[in-house]
OpenMM code with the backbone's topology and positions (N, CA, C; nanometers):
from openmm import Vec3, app, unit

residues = "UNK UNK UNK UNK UNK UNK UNK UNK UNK UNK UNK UNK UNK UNK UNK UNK UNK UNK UNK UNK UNK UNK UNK UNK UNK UNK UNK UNK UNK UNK UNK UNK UNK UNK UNK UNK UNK UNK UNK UNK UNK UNK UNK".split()
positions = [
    Vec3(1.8553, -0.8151, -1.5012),
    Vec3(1.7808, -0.9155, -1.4247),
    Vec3(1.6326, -0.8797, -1.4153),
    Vec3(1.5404, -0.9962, -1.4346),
    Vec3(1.3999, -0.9423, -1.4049),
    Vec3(1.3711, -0.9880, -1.2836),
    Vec3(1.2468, -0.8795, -1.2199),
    Vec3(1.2158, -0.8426, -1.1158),
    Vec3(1.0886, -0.9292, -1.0554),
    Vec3(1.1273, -0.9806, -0.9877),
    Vec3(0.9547, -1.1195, -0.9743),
    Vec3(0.9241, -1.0519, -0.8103),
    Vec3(0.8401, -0.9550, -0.8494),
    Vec3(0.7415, -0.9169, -0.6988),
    Vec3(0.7181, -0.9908, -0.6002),
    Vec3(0.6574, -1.0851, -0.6900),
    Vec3(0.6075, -1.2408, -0.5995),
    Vec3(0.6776, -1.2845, -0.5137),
    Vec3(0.7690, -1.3697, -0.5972),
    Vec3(0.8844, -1.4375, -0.5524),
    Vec3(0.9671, -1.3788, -0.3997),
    Vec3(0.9280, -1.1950, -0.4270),
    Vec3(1.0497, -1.1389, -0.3359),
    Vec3(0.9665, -1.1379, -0.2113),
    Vec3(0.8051, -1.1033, -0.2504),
    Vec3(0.7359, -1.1514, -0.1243),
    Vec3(0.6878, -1.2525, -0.0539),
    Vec3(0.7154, -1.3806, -0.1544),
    Vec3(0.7302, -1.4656, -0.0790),
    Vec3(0.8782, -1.4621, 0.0169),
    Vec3(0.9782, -1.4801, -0.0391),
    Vec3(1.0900, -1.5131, 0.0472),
    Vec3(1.1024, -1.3821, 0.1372),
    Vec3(1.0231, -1.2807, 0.1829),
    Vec3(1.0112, -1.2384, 0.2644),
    Vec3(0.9696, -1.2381, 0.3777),
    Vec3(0.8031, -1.2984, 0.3524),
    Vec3(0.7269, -1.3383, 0.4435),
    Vec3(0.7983, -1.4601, 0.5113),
    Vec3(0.8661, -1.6219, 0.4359),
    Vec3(0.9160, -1.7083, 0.4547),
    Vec3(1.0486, -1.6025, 0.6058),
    Vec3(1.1173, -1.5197, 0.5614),
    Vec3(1.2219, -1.5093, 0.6385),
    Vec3(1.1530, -1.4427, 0.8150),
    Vec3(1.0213, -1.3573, 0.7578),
    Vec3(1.0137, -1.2729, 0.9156),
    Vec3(0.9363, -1.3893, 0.9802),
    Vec3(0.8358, -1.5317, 0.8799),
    Vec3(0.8276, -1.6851, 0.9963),
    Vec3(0.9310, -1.7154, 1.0275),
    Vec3(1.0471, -1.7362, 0.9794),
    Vec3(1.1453, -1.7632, 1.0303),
    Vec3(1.1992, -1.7086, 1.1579),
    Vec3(1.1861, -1.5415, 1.1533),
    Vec3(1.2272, -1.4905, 1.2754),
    Vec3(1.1759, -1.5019, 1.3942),
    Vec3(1.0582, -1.4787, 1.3268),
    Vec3(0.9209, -1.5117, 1.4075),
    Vec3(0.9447, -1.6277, 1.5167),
    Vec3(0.9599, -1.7855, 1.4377),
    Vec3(0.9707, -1.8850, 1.5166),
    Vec3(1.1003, -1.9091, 1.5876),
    Vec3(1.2089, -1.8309, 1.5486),
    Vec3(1.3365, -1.8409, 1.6038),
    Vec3(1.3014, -1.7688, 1.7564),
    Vec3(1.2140, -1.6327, 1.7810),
    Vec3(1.1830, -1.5824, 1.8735),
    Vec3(1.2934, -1.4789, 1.9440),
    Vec3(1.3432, -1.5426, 2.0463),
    Vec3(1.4523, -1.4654, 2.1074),
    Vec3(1.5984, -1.5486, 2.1000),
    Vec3(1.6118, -1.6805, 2.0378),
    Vec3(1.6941, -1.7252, 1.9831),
    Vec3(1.7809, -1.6638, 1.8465),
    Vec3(1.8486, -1.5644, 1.8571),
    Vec3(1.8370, -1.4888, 1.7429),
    Vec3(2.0290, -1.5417, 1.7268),
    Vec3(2.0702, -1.5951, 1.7802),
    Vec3(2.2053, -1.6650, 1.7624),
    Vec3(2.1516, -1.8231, 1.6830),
    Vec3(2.0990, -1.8710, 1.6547),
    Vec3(2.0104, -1.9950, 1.6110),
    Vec3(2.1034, -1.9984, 1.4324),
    Vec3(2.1714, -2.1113, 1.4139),
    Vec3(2.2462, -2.1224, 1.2660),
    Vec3(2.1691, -2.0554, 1.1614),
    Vec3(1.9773, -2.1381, 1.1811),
    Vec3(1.9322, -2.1011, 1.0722),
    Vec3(1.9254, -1.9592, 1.0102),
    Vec3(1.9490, -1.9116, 1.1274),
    Vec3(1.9397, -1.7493, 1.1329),
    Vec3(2.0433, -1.6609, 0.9890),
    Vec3(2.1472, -1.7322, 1.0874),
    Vec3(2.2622, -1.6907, 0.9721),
    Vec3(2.2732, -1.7634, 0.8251),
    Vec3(2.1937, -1.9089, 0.8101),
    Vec3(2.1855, -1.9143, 0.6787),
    Vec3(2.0537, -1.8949, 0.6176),
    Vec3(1.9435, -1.8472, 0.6460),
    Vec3(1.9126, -1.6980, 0.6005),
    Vec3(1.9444, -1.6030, 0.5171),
    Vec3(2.0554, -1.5762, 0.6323),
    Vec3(2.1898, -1.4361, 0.5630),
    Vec3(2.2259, -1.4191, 0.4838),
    Vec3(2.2625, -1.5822, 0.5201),
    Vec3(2.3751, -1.5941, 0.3845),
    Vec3(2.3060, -1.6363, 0.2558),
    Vec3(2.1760, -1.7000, 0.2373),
    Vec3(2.1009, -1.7085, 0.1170),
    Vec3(2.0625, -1.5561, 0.0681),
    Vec3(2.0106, -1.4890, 0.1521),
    Vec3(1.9551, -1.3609, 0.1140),
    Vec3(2.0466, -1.2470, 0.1034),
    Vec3(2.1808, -1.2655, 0.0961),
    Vec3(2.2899, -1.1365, 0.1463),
    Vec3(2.3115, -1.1312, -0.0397),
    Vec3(2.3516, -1.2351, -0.1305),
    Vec3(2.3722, -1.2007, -0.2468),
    Vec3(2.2484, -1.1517, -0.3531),
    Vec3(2.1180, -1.1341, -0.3046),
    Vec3(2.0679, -1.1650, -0.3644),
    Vec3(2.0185, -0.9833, -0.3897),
    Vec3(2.0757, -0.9073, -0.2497),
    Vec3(2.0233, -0.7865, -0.2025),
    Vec3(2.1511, -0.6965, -0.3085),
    Vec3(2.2678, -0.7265, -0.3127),
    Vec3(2.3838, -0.6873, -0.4232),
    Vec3(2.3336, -0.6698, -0.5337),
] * unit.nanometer
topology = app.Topology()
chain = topology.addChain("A")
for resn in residues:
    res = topology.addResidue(resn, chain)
    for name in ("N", "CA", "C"):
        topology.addAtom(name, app.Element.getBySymbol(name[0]), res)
C-alpha cells in the first residue's frame, strides 16, 4: 500500500475538529463513526 502523508494529515486534523466540536459530548454517534471509518484503516 502507498503511503499519502497528506491525506493521513488531513483526516487527522478533520478527526481532533471533530473532537474538538463534539467537546464533552464524547458518547455523540459521530464519535463512534469516526471509529469505525478510521479503525480499519490503522490495521
Amino acid at each position: 500500500m502507498l503511503r499519502q502523508p497528506k491525506f493521513l494529515f488531513r483526516k487527522i486534523l478533520l478527526i481532533i475538529i471533530l473532537i474538538a466540536w463534539l467537546g464533552t459530548t464524547g458518547t455523540h454517534p459521530l464519535f463512534y463513526l469516526v471509529e469505525f471509518i478510521c479503525m480499519p484503516n490503522t490495521n
